[in-house]
C-alpha positions in Angstrom: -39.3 -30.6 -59.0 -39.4 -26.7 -58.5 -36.8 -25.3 -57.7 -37.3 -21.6 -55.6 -34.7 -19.3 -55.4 -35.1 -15.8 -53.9 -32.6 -12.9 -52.8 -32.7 -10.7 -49.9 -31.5 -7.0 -48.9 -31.1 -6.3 -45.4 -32.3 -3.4 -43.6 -29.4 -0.4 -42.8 -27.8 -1.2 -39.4 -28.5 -4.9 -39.3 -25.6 -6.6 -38.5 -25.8 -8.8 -41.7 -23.5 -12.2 -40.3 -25.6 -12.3 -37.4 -29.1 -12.3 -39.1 -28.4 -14.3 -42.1 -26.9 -16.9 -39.1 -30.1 -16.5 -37.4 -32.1 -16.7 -41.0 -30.4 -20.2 -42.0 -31.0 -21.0 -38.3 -35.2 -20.7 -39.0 -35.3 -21.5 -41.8 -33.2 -24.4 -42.7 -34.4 -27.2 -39.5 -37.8 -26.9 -41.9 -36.8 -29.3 -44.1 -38.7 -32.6 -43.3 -41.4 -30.8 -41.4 -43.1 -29.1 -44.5 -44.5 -31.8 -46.9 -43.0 -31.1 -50.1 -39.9 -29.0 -49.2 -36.9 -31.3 -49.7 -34.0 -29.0 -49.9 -33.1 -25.1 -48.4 -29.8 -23.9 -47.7 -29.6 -19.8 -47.0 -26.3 -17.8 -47.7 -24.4 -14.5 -47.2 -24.0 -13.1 -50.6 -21.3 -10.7 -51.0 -22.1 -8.6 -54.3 -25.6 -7.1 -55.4 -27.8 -8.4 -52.7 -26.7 -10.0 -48.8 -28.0 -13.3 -49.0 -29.6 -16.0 -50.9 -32.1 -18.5 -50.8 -32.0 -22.2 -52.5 -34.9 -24.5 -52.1 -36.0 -27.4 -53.7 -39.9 -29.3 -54.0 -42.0 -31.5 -55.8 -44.3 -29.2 -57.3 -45.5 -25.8 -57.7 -47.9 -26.7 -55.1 -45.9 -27.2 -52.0 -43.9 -23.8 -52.6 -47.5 -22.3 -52.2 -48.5 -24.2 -49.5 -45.0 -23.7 -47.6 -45.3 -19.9 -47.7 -48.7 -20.5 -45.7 -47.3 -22.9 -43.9 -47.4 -22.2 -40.2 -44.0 -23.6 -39.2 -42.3 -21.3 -41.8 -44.6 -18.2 -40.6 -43.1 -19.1 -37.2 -39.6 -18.8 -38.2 -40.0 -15.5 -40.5 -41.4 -13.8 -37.6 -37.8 -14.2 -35.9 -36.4 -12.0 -38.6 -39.4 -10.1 -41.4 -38.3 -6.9 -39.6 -34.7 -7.6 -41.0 -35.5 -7.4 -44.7 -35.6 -4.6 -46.9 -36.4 -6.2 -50.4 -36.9 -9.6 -52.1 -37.1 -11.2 -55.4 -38.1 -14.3 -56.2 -38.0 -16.8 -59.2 -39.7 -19.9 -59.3 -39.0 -23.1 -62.2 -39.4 -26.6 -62.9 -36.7 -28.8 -63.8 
């Protein structure tokens, strides 16, 4: 299993409920549809960064393909223009 975990700032002047609502809205209904991905669950953070990402798949393999995927280039179109920075880390447990 590989466990994906990234962490998002938010643009100045997003209201940051409302988009991390909408984020976990896109984002989370893709479990099931995307071979491989069989966990995600998308948070408000409330020190260093304003939210989090947790997702689980089989193999370093499906993280690649989801990214491509077009079902999850669907849903970041609702809110790319939100984000400000990301980091990503990527293991294998």
């Amino acid at each position: 299993m590989v466990k994906h975990i990234v962490v998002y700032t938010l643009k100045e002047g997003v209201d940051k409920d409302a988009a991390v609502a909408l984020i976990a809205s896109k984002l989370e209904p893709l479990v099931g549809k995307i071979p491989g991905l069989r966990h995600m669950e998308v948070r408000r953070c409330y020190a260093g960064v304003d939210y989090a990402l947790y997702s689980e798949f089989d193999t370093a393999e499906d993280v690649k393909n989801y990214r491509a995927h077009p079902l999850h280039q669907e849903a970041k179109s609702h809110f790319h223009h939100f984000l400000a920075t990301r980091v990503s880390a990527d293991y294998e447990v």
